[in-house]
N, CA and C atoms of all chains as a GROMACS GRO file, in nm:
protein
  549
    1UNK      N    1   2.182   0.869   1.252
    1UNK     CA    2   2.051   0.811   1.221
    1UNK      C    3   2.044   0.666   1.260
    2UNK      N    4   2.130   0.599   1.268
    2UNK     CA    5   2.132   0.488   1.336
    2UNK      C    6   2.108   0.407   1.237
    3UNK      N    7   2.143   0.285   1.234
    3UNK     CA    8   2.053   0.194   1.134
    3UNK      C    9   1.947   0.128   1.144
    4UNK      N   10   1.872   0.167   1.197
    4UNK     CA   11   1.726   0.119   1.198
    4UNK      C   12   1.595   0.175   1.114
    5UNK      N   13   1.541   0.112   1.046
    5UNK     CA   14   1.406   0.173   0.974
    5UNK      C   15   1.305   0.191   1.053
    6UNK      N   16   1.251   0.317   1.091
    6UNK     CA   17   1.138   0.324   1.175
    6UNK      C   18   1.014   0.325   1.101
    7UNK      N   19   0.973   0.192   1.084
    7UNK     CA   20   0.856   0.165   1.005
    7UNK      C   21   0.716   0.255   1.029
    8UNK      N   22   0.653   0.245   0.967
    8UNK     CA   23   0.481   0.325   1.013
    8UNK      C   24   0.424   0.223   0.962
    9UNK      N   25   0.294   0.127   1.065
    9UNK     CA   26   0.237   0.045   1.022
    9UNK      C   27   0.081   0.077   0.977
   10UNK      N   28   0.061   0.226   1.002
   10UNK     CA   29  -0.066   0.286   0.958
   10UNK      C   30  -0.074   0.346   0.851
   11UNK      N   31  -0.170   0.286   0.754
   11UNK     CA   32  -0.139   0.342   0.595
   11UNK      C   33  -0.183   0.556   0.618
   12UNK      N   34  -0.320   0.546   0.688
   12UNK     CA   35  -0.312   0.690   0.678
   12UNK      C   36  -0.198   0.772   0.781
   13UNK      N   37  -0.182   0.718   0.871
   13UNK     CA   38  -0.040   0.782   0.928
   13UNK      C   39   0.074   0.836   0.813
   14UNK      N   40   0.142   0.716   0.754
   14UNK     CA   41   0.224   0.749   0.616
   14UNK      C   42   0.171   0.815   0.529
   15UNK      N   43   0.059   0.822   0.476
   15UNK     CA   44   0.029   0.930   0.361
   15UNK      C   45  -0.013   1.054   0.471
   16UNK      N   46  -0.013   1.065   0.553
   16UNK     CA   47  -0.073   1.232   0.641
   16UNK      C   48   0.104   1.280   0.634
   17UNK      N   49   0.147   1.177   0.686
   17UNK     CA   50   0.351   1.239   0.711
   17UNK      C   51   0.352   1.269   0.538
   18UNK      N   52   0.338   1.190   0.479
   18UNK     CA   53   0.358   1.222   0.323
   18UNK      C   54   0.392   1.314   0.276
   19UNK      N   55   0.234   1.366   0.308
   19UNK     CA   56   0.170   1.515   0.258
   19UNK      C   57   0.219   1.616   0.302
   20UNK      N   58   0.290   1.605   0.472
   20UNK     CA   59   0.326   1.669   0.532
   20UNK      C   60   0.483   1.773   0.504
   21UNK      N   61   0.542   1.616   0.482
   21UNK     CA   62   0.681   1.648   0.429
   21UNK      C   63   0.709   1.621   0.296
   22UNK      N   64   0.634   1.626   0.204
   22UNK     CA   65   0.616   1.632   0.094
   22UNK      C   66   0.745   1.502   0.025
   23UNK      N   67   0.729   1.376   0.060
   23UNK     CA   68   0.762   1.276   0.077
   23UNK      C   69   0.738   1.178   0.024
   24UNK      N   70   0.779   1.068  -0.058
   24UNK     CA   71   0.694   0.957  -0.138
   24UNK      C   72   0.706   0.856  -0.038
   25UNK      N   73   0.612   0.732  -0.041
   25UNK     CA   74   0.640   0.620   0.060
   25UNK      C   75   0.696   0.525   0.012
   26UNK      N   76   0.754   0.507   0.071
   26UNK     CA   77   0.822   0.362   0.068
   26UNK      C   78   0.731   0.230   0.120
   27UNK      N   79   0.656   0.187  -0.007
   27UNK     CA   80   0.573   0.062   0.078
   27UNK      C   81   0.656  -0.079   0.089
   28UNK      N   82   0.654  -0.130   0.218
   28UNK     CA   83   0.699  -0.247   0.201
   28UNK      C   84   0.582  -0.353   0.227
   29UNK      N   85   0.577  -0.482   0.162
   29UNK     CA   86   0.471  -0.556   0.196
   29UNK      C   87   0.556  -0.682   0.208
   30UNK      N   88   0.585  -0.700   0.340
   30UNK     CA   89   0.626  -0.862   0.393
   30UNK      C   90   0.507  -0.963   0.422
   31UNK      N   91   0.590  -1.088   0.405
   31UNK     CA   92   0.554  -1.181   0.430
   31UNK      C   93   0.513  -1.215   0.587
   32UNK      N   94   0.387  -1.226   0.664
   32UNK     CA   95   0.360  -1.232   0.773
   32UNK      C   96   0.410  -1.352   0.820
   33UNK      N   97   0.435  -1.456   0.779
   33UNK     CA   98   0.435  -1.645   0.826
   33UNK      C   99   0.566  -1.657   0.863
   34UNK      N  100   1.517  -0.965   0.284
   34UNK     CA  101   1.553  -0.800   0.314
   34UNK      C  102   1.549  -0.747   0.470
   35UNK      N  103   1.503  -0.782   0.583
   35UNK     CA  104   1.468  -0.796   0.676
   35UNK      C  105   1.631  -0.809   0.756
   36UNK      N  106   1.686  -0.915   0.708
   36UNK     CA  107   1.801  -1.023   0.772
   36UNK      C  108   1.969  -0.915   0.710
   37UNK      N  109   1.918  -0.844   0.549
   37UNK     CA  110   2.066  -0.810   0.507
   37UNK      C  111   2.051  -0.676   0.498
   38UNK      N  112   1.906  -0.637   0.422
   38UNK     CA  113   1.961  -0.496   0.374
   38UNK      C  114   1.898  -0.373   0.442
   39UNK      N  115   1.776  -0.407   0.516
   39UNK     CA  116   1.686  -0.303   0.562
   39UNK      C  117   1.813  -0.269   0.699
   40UNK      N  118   1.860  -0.343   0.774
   40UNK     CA  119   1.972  -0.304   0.888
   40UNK      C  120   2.080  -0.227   0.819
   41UNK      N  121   2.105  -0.224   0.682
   41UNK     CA  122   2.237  -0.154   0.629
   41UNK      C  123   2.225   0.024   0.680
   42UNK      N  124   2.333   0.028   0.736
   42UNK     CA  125   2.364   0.138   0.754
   42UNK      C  126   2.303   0.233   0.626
   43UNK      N  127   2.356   0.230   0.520
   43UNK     CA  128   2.323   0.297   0.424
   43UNK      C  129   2.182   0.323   0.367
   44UNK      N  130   2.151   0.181   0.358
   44UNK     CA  131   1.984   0.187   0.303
   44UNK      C  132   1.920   0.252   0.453
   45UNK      N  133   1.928   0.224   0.552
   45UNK     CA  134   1.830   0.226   0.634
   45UNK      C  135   1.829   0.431   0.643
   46UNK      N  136   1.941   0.480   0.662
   46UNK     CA  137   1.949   0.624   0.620
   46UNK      C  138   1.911   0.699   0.551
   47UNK      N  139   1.909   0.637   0.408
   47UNK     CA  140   1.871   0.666   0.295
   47UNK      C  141   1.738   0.655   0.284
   48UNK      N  142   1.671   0.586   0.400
   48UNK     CA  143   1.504   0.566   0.358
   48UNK      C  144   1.485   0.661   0.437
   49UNK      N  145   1.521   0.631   0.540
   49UNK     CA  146   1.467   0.749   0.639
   49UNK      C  147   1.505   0.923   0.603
   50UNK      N  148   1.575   0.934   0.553
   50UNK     CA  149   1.607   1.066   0.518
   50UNK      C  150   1.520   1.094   0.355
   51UNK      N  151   1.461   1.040   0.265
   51UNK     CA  152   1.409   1.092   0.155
   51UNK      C  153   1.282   0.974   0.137
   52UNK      N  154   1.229   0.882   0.216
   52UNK     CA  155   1.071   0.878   0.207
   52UNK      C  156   1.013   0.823   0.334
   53UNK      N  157   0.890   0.813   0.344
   53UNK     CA  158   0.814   0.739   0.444
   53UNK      C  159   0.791   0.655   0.450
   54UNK      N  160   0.872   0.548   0.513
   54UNK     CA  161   0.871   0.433   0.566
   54UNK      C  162   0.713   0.342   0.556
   55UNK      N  163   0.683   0.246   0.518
   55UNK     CA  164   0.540   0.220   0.572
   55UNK      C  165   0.549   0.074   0.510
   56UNK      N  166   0.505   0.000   0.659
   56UNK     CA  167   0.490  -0.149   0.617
   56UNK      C  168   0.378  -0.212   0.644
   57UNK      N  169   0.365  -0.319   0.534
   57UNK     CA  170   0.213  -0.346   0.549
   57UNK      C  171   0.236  -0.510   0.558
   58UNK      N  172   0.171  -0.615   0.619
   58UNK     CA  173   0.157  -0.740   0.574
   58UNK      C  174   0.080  -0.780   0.439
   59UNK      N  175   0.118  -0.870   0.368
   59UNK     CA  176   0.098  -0.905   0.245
   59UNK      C  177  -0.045  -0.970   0.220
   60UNK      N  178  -0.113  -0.966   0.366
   60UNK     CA  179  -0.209  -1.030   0.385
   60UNK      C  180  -0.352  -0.964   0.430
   61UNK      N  181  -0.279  -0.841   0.438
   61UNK     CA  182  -0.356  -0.698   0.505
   61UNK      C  183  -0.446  -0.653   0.408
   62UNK      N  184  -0.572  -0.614   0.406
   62UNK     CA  185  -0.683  -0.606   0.332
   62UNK      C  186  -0.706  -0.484   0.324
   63UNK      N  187  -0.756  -0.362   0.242
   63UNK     CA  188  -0.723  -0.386   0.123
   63UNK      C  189  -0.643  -0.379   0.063
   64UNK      N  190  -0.566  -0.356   0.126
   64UNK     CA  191  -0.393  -0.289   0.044
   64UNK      C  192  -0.355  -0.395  -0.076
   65UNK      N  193  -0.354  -0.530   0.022
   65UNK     CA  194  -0.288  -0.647  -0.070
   65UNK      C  195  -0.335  -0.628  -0.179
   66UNK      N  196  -0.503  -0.648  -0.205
   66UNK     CA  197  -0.562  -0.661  -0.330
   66UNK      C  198  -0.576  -0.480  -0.402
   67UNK      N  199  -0.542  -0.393  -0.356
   67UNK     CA  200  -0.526  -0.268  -0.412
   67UNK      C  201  -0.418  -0.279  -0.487
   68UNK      N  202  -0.287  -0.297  -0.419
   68UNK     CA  203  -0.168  -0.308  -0.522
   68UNK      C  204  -0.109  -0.424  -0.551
   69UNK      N  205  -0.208  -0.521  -0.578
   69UNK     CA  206  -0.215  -0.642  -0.687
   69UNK      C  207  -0.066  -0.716  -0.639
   70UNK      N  208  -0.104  -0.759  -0.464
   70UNK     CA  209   0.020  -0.802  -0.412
   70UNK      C  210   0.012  -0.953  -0.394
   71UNK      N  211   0.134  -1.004  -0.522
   71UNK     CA  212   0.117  -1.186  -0.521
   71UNK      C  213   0.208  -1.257  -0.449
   72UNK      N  214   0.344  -1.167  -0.445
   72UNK     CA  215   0.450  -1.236  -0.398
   72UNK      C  216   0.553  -1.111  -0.332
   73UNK      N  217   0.645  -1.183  -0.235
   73UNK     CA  218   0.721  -1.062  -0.176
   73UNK      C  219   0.854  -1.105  -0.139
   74UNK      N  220   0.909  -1.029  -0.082
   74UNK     CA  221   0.956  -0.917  -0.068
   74UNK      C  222   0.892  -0.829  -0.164
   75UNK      N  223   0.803  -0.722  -0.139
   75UNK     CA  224   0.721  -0.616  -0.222
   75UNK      C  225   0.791  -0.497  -0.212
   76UNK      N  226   0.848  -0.367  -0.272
   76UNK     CA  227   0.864  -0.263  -0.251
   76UNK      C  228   0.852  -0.181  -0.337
   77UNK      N  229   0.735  -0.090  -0.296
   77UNK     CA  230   0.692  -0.023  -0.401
   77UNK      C  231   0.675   0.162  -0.392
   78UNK      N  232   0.695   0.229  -0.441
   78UNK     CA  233   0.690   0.370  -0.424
   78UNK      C  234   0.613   0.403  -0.460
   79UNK      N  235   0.542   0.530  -0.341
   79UNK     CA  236   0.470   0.575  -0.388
   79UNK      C  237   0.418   0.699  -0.345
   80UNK      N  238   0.350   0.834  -0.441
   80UNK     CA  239   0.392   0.933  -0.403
   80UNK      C  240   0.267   0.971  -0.300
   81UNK      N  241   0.263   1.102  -0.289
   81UNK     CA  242   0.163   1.152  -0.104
   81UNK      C  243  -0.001   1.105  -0.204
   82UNK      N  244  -0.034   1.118  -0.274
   82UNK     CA  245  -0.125   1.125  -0.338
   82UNK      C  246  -0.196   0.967  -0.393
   83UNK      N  247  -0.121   0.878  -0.393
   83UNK     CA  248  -0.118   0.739  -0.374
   83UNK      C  249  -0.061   0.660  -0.487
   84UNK      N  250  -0.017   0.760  -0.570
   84UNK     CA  251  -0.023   0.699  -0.761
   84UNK      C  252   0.131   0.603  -0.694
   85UNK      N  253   0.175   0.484  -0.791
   85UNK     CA  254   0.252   0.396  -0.774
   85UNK      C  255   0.374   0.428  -0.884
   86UNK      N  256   0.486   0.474  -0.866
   86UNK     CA  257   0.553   0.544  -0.951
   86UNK      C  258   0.686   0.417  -0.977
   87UNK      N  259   0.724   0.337  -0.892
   87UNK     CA  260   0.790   0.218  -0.894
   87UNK      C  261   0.731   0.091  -0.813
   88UNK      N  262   0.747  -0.010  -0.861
   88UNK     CA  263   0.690  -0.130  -0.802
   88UNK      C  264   0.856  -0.261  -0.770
   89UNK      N  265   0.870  -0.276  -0.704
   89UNK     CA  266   0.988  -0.376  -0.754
   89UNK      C  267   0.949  -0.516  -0.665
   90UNK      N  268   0.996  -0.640  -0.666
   90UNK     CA  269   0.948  -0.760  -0.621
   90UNK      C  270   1.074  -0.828  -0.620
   91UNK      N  271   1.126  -0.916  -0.482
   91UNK     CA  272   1.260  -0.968  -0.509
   91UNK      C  273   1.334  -0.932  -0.386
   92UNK      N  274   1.458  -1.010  -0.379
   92UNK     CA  275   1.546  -0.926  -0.251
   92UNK      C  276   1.639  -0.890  -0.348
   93UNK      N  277   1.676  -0.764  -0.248
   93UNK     CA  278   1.754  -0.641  -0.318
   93UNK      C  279   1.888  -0.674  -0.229
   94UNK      N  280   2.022  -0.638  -0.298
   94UNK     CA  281   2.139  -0.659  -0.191
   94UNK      C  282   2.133  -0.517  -0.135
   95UNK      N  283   2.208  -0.450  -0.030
   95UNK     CA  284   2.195  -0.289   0.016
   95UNK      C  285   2.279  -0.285  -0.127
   96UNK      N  286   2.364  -0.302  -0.154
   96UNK     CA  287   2.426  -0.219  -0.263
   96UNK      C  288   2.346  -0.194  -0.382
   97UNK      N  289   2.260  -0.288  -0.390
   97UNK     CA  290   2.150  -0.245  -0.529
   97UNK      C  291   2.090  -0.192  -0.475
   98UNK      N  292   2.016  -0.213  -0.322
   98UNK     CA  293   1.876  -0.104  -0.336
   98UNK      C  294   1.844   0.023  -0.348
   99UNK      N  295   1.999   0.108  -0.266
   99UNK     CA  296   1.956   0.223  -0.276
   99UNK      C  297   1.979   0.275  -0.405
  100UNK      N  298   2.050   0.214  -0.547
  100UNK     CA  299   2.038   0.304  -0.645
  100UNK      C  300   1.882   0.242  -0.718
  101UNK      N  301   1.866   0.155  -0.642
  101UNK     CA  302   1.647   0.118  -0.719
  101UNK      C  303   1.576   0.210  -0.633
  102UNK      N  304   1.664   0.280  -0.506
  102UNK     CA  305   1.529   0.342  -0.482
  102UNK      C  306   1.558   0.489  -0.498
  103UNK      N  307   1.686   0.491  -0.530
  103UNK     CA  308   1.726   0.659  -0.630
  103UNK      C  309   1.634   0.697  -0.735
  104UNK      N  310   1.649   0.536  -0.808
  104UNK     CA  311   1.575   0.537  -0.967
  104UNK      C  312   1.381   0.514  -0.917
  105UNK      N  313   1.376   0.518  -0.831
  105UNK     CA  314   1.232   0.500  -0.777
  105UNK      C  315   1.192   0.678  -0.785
  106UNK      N  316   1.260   0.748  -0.676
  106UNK     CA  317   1.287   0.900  -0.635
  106UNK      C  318   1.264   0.940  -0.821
  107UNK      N  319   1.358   0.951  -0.953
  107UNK     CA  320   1.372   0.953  -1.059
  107UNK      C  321   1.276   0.978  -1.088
  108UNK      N  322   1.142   0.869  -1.099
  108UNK     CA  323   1.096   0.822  -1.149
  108UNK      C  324   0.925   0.898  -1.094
  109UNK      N  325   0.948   0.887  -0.994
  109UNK     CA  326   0.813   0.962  -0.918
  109UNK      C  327   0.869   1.141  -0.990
  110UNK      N  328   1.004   1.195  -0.986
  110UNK     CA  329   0.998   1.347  -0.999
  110UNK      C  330   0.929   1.321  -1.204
  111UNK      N  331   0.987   1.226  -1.244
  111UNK     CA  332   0.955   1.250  -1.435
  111UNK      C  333   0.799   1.231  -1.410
  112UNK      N  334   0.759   1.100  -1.345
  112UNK     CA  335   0.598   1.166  -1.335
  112UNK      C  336   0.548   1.257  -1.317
  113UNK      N  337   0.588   1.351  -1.231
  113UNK     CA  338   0.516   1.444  -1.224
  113UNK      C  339   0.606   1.586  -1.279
  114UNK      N  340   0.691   1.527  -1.392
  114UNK     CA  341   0.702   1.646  -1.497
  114UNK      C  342   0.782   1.727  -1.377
  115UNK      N  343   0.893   1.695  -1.309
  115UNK     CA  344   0.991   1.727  -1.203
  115UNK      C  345   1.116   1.735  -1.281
  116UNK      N  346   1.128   1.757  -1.398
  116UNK     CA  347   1.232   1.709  -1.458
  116UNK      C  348   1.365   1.750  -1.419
  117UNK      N  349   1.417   1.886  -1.385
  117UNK     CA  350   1.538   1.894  -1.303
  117UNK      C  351   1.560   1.799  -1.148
  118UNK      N  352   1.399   1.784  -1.116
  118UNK     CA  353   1.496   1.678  -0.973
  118UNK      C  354   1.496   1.530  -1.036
  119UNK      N  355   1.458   1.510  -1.155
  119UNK     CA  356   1.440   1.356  -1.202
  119UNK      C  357   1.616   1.333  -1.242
  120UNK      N  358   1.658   1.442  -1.291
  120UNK     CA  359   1.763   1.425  -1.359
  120UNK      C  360   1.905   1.496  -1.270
  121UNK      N  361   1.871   1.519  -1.154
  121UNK     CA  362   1.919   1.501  -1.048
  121UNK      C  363   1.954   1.379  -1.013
  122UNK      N  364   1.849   1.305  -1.036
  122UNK     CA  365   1.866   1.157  -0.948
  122UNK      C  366   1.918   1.069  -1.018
  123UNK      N  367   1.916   1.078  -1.134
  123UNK     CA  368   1.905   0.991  -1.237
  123UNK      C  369   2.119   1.032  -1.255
  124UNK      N  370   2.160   1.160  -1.251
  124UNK     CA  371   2.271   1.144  -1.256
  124UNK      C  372   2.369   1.077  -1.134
  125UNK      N  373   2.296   1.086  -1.037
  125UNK     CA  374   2.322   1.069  -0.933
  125UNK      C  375   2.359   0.883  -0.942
  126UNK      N  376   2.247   0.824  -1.008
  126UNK     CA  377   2.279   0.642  -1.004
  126UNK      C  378   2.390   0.601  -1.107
  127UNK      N  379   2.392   0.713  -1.187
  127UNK     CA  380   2.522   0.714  -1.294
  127UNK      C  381   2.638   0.720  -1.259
  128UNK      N  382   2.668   0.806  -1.217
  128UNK     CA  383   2.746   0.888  -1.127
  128UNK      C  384   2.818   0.759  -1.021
  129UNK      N  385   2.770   0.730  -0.956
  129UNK     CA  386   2.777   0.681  -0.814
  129UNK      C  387   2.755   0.539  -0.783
  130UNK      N  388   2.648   0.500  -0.916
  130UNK     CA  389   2.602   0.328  -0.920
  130UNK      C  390   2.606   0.274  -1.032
  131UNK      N  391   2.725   0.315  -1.138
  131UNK     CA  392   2.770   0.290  -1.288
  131UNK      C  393   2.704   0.136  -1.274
  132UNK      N  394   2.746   0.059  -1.204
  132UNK     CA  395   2.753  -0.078  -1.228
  132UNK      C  396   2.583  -0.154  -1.195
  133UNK      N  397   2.540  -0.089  -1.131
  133UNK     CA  398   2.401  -0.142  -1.084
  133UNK      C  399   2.293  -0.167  -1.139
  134UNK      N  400   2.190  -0.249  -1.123
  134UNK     CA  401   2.124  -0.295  -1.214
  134UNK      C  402   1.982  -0.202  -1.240
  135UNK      N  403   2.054  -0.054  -1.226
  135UNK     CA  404   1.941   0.044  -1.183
  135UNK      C  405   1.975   0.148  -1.308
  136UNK      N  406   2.130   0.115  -1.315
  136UNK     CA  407   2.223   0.205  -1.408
  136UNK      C  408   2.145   0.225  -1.608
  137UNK      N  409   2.130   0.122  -1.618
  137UNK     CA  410   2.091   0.138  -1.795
  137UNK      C  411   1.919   0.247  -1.718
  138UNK      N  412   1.854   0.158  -1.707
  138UNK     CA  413   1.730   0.245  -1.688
  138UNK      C  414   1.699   0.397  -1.641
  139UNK      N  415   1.864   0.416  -1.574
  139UNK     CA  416   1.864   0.546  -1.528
  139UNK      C  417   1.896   0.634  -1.689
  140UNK      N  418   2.002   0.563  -1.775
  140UNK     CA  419   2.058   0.648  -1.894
  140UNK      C  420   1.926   0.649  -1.993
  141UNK      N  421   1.852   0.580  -1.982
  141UNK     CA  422   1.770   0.620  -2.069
  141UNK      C  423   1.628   0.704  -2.019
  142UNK      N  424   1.660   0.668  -1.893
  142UNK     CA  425   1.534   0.801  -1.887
  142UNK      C  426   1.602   0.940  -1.875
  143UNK      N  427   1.744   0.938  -1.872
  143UNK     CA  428   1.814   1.068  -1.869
  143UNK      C  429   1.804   1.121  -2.027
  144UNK      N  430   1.776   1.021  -2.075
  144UNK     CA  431   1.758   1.031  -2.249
  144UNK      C  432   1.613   1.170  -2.271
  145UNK      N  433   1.534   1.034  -2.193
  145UNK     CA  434   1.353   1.086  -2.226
  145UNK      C  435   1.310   1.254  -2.103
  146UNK      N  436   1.431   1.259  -2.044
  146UNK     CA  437   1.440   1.384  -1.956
  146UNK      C  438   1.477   1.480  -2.036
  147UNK      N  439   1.571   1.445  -2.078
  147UNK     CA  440   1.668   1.525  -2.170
  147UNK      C  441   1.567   1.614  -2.261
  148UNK      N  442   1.536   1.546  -2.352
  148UNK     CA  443   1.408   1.568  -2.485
  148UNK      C  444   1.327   1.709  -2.393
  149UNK      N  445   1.257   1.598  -2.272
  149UNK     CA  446   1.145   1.666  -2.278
  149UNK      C  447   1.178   1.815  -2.209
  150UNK      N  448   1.274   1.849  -2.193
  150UNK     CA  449   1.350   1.959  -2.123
  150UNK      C  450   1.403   2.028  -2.249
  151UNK      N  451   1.461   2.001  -2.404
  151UNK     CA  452   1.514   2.079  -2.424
  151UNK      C  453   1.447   2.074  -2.612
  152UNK      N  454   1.346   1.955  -2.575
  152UNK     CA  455   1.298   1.932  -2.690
  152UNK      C  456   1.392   1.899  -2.836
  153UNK      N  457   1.467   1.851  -2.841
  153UNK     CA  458   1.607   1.849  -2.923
  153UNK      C  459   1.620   1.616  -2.876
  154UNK      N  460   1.608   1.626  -3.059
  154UNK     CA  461   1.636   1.468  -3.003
  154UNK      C  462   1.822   1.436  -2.987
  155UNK      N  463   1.919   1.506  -2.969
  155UNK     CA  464   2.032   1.517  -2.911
  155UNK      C  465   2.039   1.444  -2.789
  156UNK      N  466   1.960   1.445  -2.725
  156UNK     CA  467   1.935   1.392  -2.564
  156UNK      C  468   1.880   1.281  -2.593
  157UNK      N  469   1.848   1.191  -2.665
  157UNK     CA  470   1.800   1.106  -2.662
  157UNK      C  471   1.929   0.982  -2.732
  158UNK      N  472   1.999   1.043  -2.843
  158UNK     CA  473   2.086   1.001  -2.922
  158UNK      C  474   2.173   0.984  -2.829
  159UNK      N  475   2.230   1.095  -2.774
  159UNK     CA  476   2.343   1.057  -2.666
  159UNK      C  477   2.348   0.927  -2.562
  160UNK      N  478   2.121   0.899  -2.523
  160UNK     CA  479   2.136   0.773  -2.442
  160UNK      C  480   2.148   0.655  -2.520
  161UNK      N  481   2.076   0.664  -2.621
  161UNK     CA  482   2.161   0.552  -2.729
  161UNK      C  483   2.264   0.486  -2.720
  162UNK      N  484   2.360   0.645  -2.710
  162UNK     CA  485   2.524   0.548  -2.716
  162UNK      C  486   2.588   0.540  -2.568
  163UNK      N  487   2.498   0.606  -2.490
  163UNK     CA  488   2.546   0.516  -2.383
  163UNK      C  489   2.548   0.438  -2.317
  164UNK      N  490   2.400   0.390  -2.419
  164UNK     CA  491   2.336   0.252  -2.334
  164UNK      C  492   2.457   0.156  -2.426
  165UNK      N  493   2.446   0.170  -2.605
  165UNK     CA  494   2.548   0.119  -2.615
  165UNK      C  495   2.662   0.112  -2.624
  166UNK      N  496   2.730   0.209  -2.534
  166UNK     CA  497   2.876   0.152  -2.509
  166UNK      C  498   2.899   0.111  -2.371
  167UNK      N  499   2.814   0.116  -2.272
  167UNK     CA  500   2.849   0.117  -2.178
  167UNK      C  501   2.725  -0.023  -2.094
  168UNK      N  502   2.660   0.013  -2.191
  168UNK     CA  503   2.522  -0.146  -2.067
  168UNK      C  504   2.453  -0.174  -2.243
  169UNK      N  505   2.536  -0.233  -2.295
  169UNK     CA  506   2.522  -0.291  -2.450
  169UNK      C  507   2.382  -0.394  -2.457
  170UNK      N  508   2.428  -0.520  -2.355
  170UNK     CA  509   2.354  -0.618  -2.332
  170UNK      C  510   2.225  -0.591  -2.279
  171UNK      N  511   2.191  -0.474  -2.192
  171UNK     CA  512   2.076  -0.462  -2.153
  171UNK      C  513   1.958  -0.439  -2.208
  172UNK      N  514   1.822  -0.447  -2.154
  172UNK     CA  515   1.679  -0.444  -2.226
  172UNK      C  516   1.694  -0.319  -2.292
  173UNK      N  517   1.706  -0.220  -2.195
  173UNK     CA  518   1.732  -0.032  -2.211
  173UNK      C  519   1.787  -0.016  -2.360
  174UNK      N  520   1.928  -0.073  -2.379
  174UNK     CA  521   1.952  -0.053  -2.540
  174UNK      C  522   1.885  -0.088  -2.636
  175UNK      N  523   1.815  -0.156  -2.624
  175UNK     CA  524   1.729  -0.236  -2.729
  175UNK      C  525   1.650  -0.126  -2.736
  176UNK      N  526   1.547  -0.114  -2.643
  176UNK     CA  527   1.429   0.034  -2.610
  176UNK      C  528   1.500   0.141  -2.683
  177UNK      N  529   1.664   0.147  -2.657
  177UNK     CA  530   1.696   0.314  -2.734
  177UNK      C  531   1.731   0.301  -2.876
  178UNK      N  532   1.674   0.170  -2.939
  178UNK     CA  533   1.768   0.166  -3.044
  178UNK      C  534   1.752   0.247  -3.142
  179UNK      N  535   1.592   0.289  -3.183
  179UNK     CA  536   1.559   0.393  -3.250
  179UNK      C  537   1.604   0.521  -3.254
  180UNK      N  538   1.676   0.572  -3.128
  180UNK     CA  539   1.726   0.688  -3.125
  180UNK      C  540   1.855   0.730  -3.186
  181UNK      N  541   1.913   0.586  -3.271
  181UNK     CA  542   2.028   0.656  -3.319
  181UNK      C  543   2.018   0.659  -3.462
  182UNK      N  544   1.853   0.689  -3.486
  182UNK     CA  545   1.866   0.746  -3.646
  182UNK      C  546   1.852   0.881  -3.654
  183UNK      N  547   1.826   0.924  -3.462
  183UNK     CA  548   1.791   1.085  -3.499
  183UNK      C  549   1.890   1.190  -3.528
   0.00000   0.00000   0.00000
């Protein structure tokens, strides 16, 4: 799996995969600056 | 989190294999003001349906995060009345992350799992004494203290 997090920066993208794979999200909210 | 723990071999596996990844800027509308976002590093769980089942704020070392985001996993299955996979998980940070600062909160919801699975306050008494013999000092014992009159 490598060590990389393959982020999703689209909120409905992540909740459609969600639903999909019956999955909770992991929200991260960084600091943009 | 960016610089130590999101690259950890471990965490980064561990996310990717049991939730969906999803990052937002702190500045991003409406999200920010949806989940009442003041300060960050933000990481918060949450299940397909949108409810917020853990919230945490702070940098995490990899060795703490993945048992906060075990006890996250925990925590979303007792919400929704999952109680064999809650207590799955919950043995699992015991088990595996005795020392972590994820560990008391896991024994006492193994307490409030316990109960609600076998209805018998036995399960609750037991987290009592293991909050106090084992994470004495923590908030968690205080919370169980009532349980050792049952």
């Amino acid at each position: 799996m490598g060590n990389t997090v393959e982020w999703i920066t689209d909120f409905k993208e992540a909740f459609d995969r969600a639903n999909e794979e019956k999955k909770p999200v992991l929200l991260d909210f960084f600091n943009p600056q | 989190m960016d610089a130590v723990t999101y690259p950890d071999e471990q965490v980064s596996a561990f996310i990717t294999e049991n939730f969906i990844p999803l990052r937002i800027a702190s500045d991003a509308e409406p999200y920010s003001t949806d989940f009442m976002v003041q300060w960050t590093p933000r990481s918060i769980v949450v299940d397909s349906f949108g409810k917020v089942h853990q919230s945490e704020v702070g940098f995490f070392r990899p060795e703490e995060f993945v048992p906060s985001l075990v006890l996250g996993l925990a925590k979303t299955a007792f919400d929704q009345d999952q109680l064999e996979a809650c207590k799955k998980h919950l043995a699992a940070i015991l088990a595996d992350y005795p020392d972590s600062a994820a560990a008391p909160e896991a024994a006492y919801l193994q307490g409030a799992s316990g109960y609600k699975t076998t209805h018998q306050g036995g399960a609750l008494k037991d987290a009592y004494h293991t909050l106090k013999d084992t994470y004495p000092e923590s908030g968690w014992a205080k919370r169980a203290l009532p349980y050792r009159l049952l």
